[in-house]
PDB file of N, CA, C and O in Angstrom, chain B, residues numbered from 101:
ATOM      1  N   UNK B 101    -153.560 186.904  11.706  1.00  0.00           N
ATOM      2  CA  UNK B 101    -152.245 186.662  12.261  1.00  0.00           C
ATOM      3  C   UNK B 101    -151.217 187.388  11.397  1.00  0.00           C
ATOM      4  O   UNK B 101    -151.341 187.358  10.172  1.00  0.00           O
ATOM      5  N   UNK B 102    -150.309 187.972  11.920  1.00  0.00           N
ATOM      6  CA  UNK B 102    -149.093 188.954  11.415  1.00  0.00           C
ATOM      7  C   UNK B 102    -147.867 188.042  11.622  1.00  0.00           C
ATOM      8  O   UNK B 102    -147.795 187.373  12.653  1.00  0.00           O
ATOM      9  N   UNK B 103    -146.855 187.984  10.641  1.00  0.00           N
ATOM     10  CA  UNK B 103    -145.658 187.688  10.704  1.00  0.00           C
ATOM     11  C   UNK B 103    -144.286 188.750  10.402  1.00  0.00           C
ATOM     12  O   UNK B 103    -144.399 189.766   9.717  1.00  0.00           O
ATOM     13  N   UNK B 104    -143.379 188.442  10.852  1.00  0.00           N
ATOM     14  CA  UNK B 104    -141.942 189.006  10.964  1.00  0.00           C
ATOM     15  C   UNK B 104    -140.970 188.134  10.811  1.00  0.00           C
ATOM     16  O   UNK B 104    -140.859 187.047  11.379  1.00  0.00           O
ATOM     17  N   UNK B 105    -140.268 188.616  10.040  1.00  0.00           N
ATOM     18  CA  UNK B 105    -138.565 187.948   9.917  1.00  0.00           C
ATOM     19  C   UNK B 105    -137.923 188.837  10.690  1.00  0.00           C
ATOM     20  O   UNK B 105    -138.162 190.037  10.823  1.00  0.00           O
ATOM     21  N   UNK B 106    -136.757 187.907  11.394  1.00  0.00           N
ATOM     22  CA  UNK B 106    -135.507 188.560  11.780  1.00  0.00           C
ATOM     23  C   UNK B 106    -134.334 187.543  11.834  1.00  0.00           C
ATOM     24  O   UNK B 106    -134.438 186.354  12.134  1.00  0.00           O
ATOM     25  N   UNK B 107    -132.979 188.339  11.425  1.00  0.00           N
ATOM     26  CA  UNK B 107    -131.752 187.679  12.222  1.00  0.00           C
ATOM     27  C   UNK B 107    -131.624 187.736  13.300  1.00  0.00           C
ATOM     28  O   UNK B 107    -132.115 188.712  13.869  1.00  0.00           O
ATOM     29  N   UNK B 108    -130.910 186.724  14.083  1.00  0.00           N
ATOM     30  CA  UNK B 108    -130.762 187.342  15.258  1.00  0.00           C
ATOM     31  C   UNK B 108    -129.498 186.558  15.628  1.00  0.00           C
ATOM     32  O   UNK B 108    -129.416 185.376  15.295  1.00  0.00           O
ATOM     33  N   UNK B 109    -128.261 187.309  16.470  1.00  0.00           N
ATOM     34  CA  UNK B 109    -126.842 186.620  17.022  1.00  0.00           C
ATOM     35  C   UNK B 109    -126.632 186.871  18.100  1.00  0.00           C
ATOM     36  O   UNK B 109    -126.280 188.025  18.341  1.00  0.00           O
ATOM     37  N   UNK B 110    -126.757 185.899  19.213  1.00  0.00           N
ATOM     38  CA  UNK B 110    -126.463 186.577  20.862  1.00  0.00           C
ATOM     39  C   UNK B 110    -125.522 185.655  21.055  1.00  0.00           C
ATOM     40  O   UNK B 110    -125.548 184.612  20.402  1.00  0.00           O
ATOM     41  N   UNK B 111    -124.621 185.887  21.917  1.00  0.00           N
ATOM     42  CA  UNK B 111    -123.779 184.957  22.294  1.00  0.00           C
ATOM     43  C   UNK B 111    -124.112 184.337  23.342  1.00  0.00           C
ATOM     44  O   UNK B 111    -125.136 184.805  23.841  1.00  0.00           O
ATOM     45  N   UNK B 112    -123.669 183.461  23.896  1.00  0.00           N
ATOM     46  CA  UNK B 112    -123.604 182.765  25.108  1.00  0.00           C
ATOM     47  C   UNK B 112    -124.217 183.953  26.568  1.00  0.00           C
ATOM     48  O   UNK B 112    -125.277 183.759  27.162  1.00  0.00           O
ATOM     49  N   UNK B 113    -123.498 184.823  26.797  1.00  0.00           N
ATOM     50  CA  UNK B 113    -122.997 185.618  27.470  1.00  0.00           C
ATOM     51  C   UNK B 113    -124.120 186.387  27.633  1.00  0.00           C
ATOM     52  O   UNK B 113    -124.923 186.333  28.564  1.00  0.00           O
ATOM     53  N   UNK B 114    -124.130 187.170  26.587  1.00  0.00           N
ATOM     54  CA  UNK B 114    -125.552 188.270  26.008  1.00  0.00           C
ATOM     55  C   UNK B 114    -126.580 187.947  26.761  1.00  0.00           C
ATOM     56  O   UNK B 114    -127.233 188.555  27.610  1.00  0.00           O
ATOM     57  N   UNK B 115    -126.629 186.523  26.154  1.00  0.00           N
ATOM     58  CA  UNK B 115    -128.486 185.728  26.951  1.00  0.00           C
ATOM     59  C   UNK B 115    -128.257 185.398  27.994  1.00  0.00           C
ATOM     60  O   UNK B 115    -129.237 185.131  28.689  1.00  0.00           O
ATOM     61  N   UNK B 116    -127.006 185.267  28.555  1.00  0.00           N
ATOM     62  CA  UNK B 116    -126.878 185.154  30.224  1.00  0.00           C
ATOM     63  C   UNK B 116    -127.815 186.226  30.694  1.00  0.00           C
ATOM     64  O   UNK B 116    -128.757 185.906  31.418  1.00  0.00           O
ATOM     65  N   UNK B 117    -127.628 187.484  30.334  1.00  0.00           N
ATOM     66  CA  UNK B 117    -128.088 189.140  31.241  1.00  0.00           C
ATOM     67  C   UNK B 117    -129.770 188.457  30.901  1.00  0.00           C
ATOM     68  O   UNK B 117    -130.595 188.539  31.811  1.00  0.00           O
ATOM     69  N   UNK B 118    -130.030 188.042  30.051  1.00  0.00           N
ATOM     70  CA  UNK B 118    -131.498 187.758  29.776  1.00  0.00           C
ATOM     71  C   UNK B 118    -132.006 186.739  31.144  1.00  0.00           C
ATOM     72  O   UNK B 118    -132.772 187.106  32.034  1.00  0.00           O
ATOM     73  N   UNK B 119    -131.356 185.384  31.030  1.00  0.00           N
ATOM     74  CA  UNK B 119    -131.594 184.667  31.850  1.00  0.00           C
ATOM     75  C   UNK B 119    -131.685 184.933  33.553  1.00  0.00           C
ATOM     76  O   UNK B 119    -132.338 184.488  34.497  1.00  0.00           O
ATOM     77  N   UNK B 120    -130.715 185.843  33.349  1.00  0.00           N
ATOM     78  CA  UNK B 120    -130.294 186.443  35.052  1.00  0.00           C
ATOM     79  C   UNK B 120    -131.575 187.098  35.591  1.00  0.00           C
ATOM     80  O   UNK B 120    -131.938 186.920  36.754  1.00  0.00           O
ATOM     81  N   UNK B 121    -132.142 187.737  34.856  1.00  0.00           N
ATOM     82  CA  UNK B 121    -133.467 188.993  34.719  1.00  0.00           C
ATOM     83  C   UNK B 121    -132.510 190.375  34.571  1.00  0.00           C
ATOM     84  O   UNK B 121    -132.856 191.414  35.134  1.00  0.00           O
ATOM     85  N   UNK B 122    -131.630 190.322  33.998  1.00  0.00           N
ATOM     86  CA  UNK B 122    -131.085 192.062  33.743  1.00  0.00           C
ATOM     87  C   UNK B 122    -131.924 192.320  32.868  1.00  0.00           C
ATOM     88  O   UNK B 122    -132.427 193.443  32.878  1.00  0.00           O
ATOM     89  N   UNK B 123    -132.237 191.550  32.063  1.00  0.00           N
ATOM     90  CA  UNK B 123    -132.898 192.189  30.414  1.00  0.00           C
ATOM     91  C   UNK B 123    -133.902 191.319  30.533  1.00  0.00           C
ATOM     92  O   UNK B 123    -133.799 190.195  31.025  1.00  0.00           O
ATOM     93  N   UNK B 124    -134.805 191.770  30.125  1.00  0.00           N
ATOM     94  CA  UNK B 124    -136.628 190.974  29.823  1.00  0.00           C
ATOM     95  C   UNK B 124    -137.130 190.941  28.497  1.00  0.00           C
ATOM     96  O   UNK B 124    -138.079 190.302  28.042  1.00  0.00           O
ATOM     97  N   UNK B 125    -136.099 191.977  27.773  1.00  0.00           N
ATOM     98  CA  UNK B 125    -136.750 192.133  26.103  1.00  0.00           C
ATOM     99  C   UNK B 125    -135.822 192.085  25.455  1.00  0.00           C
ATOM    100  O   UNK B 125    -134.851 192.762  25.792  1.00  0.00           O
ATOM    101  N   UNK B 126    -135.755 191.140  24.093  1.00  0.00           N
ATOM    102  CA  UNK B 126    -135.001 191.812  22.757  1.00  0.00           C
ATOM    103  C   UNK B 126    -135.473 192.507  22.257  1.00  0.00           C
ATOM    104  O   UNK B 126    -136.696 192.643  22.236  1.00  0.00           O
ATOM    105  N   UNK B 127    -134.698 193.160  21.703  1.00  0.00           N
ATOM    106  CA  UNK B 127    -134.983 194.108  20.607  1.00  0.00           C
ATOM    107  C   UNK B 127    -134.178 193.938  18.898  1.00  0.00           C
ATOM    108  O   UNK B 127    -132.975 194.190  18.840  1.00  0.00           O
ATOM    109  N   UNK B 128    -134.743 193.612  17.906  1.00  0.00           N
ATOM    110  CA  UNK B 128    -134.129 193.724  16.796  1.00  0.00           C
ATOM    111  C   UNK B 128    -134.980 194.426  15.643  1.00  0.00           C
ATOM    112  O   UNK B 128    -136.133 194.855  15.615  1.00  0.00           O
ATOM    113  N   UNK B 129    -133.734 194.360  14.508  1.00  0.00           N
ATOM    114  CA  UNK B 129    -134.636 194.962  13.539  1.00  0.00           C
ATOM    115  C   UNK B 129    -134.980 193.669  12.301  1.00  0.00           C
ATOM    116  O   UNK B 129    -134.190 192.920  11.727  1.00  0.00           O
ATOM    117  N   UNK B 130    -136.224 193.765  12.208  1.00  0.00           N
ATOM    118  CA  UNK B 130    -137.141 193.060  11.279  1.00  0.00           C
ATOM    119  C   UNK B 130    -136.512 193.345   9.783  1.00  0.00           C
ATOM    120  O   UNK B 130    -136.024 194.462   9.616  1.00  0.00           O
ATOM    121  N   UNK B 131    -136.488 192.341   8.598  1.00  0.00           N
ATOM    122  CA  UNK B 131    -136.174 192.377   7.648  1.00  0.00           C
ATOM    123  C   UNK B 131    -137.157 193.390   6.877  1.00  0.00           C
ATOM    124  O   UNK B 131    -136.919 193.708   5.712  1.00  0.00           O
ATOM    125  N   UNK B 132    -138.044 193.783   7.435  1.00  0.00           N
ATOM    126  CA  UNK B 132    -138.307 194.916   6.473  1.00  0.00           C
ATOM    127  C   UNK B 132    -138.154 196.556   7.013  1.00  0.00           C
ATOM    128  O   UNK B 132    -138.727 197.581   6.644  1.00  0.00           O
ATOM    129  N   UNK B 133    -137.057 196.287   8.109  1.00  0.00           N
ATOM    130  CA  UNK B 133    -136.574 197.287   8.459  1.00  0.00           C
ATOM    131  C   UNK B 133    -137.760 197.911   9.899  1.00  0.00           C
ATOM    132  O   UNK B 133    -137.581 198.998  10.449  1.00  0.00           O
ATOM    133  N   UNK B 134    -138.839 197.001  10.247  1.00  0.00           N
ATOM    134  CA  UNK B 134    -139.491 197.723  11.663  1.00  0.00           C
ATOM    135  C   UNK B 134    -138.537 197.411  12.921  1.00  0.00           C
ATOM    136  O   UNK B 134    -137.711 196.498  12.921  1.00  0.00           O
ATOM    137  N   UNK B 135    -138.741 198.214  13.899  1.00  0.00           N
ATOM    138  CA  UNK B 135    -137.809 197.544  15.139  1.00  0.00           C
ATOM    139  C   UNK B 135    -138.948 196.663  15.895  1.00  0.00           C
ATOM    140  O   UNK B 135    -140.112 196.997  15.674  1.00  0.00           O
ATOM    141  N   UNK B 136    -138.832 196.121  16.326  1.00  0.00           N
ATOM    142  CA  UNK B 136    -138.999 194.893  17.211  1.00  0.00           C
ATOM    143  C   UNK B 136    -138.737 194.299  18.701  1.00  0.00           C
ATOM    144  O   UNK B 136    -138.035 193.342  19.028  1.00  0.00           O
ATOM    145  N   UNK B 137    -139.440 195.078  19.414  1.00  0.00           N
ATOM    146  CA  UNK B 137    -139.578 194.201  20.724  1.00  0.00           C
ATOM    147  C   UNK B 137    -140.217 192.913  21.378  1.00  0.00           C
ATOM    148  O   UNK B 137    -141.377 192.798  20.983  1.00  0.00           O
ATOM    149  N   UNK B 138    -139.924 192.116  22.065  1.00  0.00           N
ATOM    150  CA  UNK B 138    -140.205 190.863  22.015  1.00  0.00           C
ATOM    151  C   UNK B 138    -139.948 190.282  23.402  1.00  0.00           C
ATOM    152  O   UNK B 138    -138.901 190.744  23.856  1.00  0.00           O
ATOM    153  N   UNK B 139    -140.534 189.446  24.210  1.00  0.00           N
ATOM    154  CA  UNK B 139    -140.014 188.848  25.481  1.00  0.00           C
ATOM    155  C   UNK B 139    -138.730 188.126  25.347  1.00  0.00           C
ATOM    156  O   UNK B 139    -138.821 187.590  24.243  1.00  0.00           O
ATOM    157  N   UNK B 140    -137.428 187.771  25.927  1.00  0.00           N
ATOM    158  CA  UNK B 140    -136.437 187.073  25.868  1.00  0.00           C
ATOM    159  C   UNK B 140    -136.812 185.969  25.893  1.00  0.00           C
ATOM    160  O   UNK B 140    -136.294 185.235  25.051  1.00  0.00           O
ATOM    161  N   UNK B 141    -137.803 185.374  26.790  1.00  0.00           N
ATOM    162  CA  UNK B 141    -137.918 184.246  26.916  1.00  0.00           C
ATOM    163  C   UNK B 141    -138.730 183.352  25.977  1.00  0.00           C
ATOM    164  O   UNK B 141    -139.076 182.195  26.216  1.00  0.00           O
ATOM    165  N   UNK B 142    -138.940 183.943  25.058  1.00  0.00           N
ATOM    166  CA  UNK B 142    -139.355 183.365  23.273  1.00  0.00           C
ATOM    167  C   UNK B 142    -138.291 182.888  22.606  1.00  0.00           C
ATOM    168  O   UNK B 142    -138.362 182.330  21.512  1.00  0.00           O
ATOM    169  N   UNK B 143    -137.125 183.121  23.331  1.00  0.00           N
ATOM    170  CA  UNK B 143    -135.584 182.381  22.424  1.00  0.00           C
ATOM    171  C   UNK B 143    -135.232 181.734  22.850  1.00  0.00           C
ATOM    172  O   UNK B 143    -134.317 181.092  22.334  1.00  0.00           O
ATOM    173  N   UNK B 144    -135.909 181.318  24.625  1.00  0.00           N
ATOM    174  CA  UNK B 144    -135.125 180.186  25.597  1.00  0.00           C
ATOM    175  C   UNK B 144    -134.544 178.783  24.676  1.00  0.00           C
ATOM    176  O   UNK B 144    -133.446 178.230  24.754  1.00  0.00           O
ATOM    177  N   UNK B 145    -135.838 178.426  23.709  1.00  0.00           N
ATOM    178  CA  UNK B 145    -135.538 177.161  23.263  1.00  0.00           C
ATOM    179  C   UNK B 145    -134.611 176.655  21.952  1.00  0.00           C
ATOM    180  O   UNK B 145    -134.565 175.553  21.406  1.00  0.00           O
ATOM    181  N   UNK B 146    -133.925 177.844  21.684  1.00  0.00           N
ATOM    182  CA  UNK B 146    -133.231 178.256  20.782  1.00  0.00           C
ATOM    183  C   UNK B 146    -131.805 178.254  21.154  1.00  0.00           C
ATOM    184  O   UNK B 146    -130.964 177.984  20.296  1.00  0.00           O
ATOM    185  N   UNK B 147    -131.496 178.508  22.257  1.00  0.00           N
ATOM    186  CA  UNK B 147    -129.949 178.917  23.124  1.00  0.00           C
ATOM    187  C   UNK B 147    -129.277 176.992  23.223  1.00  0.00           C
ATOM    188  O   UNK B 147    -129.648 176.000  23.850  1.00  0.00           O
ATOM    189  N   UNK B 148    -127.960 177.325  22.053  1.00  0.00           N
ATOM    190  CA  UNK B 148    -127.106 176.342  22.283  1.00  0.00           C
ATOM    191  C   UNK B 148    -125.522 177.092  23.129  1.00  0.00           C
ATOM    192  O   UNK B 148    -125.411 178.240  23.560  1.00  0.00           O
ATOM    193  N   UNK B 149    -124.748 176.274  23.139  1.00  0.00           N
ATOM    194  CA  UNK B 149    -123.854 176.393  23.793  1.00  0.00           C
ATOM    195  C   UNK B 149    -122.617 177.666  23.191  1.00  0.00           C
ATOM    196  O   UNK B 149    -121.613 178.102  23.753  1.00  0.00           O
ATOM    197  N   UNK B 150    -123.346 178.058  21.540  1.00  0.00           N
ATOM    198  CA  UNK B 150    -122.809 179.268  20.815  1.00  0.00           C
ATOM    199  C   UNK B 150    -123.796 180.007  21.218  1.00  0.00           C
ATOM    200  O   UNK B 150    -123.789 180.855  20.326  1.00  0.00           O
ATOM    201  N   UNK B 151    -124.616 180.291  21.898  1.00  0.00           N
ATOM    202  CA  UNK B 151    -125.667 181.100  21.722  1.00  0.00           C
ATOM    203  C   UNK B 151    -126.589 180.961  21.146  1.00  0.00           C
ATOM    204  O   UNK B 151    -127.191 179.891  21.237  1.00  0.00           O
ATOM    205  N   UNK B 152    -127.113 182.118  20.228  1.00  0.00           N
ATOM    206  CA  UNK B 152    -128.104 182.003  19.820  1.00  0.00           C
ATOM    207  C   UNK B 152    -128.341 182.641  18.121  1.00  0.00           C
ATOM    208  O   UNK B 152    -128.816 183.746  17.859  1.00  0.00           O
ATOM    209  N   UNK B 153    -127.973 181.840  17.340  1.00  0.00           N
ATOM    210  CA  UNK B 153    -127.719 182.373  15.975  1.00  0.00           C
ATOM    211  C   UNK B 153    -128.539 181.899  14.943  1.00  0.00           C
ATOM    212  O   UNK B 153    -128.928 180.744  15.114  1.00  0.00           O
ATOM    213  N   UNK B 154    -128.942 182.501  13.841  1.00  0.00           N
ATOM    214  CA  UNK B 154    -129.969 182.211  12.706  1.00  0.00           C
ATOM    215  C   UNK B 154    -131.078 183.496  12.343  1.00  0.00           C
ATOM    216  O   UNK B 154    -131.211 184.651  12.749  1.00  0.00           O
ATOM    217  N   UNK B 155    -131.840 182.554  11.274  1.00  0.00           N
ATOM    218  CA  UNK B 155    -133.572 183.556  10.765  1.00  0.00           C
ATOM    219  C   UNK B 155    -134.142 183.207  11.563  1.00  0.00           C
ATOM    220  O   UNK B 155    -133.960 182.027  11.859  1.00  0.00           O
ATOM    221  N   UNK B 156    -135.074 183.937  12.311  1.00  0.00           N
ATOM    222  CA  UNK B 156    -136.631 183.348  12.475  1.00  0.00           C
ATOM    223  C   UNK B 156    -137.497 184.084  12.050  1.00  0.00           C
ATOM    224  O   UNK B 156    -137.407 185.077  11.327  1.00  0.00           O
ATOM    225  N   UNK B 157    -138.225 183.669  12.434  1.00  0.00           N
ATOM    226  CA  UNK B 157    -139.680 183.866  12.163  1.00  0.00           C
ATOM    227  C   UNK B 157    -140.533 183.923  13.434  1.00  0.00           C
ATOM    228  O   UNK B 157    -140.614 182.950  14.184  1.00  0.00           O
ATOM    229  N   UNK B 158    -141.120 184.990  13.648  1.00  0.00           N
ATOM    230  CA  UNK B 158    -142.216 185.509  15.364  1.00  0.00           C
ATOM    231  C   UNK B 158    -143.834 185.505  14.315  1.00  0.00           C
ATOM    232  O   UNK B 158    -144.087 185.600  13.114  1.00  0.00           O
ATOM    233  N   UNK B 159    -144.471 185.373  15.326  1.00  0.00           N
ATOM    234  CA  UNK B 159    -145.972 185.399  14.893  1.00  0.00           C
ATOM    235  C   UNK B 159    -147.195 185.706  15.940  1.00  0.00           C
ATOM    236  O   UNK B 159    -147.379 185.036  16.956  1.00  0.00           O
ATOM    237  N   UNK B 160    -148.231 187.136  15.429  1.00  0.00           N
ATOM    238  CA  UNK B 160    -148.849 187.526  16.498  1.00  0.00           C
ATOM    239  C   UNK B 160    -149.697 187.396  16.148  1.00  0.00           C
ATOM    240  O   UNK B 160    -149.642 187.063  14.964  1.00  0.00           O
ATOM    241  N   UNK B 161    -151.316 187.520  16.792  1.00  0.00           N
ATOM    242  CA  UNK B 161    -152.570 187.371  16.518  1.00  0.00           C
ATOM    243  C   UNK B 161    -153.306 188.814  16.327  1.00  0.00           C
ATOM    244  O   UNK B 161    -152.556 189.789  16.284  1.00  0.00           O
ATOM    245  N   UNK B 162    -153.841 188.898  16.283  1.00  0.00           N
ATOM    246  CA  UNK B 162    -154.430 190.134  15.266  1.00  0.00           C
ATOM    247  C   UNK B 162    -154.714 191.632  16.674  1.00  0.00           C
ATOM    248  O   UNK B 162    -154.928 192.831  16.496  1.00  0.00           O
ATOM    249  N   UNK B 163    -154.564 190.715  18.139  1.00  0.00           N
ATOM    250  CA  UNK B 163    -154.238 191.459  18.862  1.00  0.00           C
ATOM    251  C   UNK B 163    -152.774 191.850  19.333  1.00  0.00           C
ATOM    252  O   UNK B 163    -152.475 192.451  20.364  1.00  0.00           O
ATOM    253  N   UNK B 164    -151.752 191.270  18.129  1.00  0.00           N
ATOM    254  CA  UNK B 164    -150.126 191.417  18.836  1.00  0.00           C
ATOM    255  C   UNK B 164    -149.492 191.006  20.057  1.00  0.00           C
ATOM    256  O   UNK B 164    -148.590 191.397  20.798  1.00  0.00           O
ATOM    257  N   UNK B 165    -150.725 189.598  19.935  1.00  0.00           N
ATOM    258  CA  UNK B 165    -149.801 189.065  21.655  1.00  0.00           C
ATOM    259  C   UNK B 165    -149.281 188.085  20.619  1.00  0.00           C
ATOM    260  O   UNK B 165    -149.754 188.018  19.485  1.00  0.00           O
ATOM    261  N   UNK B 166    -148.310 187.347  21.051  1.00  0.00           N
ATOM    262  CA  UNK B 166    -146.779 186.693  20.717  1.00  0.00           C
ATOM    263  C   UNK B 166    -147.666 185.269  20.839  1.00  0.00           C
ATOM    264  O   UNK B 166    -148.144 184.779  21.862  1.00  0.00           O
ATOM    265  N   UNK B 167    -147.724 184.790  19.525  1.00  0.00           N
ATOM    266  CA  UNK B 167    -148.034 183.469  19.134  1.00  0.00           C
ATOM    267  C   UNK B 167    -147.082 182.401  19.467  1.00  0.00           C
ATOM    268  O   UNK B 167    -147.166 181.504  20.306  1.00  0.00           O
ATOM    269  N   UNK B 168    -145.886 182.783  18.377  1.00  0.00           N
ATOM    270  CA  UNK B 168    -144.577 181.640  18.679  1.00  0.00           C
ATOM    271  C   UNK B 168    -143.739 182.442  17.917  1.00  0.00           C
ATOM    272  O   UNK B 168    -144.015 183.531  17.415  1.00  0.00           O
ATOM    273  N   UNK B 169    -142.662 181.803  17.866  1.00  0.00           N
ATOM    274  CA  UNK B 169    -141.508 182.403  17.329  1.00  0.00           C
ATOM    275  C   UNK B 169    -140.757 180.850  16.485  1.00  0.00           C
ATOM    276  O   UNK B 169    -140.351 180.018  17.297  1.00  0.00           O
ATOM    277  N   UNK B 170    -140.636 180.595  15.457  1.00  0.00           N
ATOM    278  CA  UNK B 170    -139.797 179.394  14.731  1.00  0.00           C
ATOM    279  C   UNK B 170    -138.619 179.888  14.024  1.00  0.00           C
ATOM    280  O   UNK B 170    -138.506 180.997  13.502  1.00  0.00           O
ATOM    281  N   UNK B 171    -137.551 178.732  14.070  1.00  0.00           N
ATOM    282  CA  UNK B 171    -136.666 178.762  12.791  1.00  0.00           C
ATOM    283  C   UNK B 171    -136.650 178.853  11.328  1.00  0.00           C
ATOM    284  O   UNK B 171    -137.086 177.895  10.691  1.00  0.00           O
ATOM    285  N   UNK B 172    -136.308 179.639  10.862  1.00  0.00           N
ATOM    286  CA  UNK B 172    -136.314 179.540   9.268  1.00  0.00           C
ATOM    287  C   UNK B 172    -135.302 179.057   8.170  1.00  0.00           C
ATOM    288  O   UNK B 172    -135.612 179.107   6.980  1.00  0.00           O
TER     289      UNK B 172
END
């Protein structure tokens, strides 16, 4: 199993286009500087009424399918 850090700040708004289906993927950059694509809907449970702000932490299996994603 592989892990990644990232920040991540969406607003309210941002994750609307996610929710709508405009957008299907984030994209950020990983604290050790890789970029990072990811399904949107790995942050659903994350989205308060500011959005979506903090560390996490994503986690894949040795084939890079998307384990979970937690707070840090």
């Amino acid at each position: 199993m592989s892990e990644l850090t990232f920040v991540l700040h969406i607003t309210p708004d941002q994750y609307l286009a996610y929710y709508n289906g405009a957008a299907k993927n984030i994209v950020v950059k990983t604290e050790d500087g890789l970029s990072l694509k990811f399904p949107a809907n790995a942050m659903q449970k994350f989205i308060t009424r500011e959005g979506i702000h903090g560390r996490f932490k994503i986690s894949f299996d040795q084939h890079n399918k998307l384990i979970g994603v937690s707070r840090i």
